[in-house]
C-alpha atoms as a printed R data frame, in Angstrom:
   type eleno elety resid chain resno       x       y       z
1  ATOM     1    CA   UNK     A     1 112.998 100.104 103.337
2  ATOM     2    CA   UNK     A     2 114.290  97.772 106.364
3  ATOM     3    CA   UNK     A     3 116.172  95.696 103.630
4  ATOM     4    CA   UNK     A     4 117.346  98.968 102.215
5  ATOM     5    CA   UNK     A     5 119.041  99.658 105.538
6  ATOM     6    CA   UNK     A     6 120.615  96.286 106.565
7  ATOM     7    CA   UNK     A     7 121.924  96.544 102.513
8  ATOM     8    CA   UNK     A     8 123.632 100.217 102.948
9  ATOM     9    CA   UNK     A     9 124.598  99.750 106.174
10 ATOM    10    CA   UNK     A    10 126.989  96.703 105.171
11 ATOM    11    CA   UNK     A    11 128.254  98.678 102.236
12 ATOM    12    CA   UNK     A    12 129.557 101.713 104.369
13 ATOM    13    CA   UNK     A    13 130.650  99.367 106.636
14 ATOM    14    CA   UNK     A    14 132.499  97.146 103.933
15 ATOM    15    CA   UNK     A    15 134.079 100.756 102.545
16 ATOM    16    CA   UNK     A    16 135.358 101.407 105.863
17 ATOM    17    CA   UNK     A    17 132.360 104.150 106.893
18 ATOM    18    CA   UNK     A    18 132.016 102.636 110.327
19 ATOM    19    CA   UNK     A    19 130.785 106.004 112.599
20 ATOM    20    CA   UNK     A    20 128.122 107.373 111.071
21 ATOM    21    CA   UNK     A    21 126.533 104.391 109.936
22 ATOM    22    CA   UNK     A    22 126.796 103.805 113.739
23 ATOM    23    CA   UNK     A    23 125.303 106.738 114.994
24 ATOM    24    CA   UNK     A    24 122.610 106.650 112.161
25 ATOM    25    CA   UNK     A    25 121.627 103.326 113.786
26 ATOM    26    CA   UNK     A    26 121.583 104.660 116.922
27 ATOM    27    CA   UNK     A    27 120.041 108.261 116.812
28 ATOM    28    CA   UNK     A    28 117.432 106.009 114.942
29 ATOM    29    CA   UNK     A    29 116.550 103.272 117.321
30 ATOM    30    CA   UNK     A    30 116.682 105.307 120.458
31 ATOM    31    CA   UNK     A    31 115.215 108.757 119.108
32 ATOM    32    CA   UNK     A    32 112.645 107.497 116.559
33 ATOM    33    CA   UNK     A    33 111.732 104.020 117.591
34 ATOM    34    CA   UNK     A    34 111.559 105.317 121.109
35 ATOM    35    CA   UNK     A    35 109.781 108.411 121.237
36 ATOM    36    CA   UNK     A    36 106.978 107.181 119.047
37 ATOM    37    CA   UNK     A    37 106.873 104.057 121.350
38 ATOM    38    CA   UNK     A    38 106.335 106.810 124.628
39 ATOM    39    CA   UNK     A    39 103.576 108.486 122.272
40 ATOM    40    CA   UNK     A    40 101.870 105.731 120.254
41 ATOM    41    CA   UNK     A    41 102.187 102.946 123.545
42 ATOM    42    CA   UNK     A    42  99.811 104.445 125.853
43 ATOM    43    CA   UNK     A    43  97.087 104.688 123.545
44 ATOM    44    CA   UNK     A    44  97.581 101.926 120.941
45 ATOM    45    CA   UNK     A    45  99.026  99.514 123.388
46 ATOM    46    CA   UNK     A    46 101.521  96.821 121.988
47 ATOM    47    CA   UNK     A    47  99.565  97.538 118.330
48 ATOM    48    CA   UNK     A    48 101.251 101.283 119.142
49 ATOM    49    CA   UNK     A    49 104.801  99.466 119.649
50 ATOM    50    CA   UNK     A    50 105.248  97.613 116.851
51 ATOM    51    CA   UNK     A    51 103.583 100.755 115.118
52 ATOM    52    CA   UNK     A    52 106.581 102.805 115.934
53 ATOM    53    CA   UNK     A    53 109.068 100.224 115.261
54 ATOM    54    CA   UNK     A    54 107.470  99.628 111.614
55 ATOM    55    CA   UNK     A    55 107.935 103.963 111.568
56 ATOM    56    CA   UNK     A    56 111.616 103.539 112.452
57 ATOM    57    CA   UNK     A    57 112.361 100.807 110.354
58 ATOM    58    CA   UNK     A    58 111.214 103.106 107.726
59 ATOM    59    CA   UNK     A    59 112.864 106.118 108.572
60 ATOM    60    CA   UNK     A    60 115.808 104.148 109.080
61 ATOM    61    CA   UNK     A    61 116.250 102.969 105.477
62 ATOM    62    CA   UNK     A    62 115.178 106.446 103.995
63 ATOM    63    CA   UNK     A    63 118.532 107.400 106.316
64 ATOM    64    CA   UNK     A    64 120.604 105.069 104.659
65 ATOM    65    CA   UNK     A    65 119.370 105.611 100.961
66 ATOM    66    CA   UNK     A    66 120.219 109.441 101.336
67 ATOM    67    CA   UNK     A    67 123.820 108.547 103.136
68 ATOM    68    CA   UNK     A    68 124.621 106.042  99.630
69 ATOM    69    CA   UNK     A    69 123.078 108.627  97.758
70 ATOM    70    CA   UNK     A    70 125.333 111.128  99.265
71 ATOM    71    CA   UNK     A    71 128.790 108.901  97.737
72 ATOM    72    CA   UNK     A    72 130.380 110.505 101.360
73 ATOM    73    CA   UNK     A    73 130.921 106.851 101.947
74 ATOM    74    CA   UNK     A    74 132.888 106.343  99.415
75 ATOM    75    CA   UNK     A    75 136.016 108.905 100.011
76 ATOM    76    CA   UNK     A    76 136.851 106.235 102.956
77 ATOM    77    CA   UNK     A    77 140.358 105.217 101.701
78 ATOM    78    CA   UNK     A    78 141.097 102.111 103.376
79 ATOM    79    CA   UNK     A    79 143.251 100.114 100.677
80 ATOM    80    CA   UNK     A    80 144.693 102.634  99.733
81 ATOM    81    CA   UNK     A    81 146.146 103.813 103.551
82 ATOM    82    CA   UNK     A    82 147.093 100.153 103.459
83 ATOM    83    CA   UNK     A    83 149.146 100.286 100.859
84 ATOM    84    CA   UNK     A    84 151.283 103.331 101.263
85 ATOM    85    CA   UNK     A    85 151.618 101.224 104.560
86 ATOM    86    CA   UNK     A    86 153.671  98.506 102.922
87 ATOM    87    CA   UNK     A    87 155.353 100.719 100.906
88 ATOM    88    CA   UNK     A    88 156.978 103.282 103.921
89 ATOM    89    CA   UNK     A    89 158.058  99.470 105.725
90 ATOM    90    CA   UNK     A    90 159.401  98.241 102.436
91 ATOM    91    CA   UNK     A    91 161.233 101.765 102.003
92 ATOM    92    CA   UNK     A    92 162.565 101.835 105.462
93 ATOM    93    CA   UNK     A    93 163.895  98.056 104.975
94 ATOM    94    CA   UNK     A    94 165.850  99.203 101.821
């Protein structure tokens, strides 16, 4: 699932879906990775760590499999705001 992740998160990012790819990275590192480190930690030790990091690595590709799933991503219209760019500087040169 970790390679899932690092794989959808470069496709959003490459279709111009930059925030919440961001904040998916985020709320999962800090919230997931985290909080199961405070709870898993003082019991397990550094076994409990990596533990909770395996857990959020996880969680984190199951996160990005739904968001591709989802085809959100792919409504980010990037070439084509480009584009109508030109063509209002080319208009205005005319």
């Amino acid at each position: 699932m970790y390679g899932v992740s690092i794989v959808a998160y470069g496709a959003c990012v490459g279709a111009g879906d930059t925030l919440i790819p961001s904040v998916m990275n985020f709320a999962s590192m800090w919230v997931v990775r985290i909080g199961l480190a405070l709870v898993l930690t003082p019991r397990f030790g550094l076994v409990g760590y990596w533990v909770a990091m395996c857990v959020e690595l996880n969680v984190r590709g199951l996160l990005f499999a739904w968001r591709i799933s989802g085809h959100k991503w792919l409504e980010k219209d990037i070439l084509n705001k480009e584009k109508r760019t030109i063509w209002r500087r080319q208009k205005k040169a005319v």
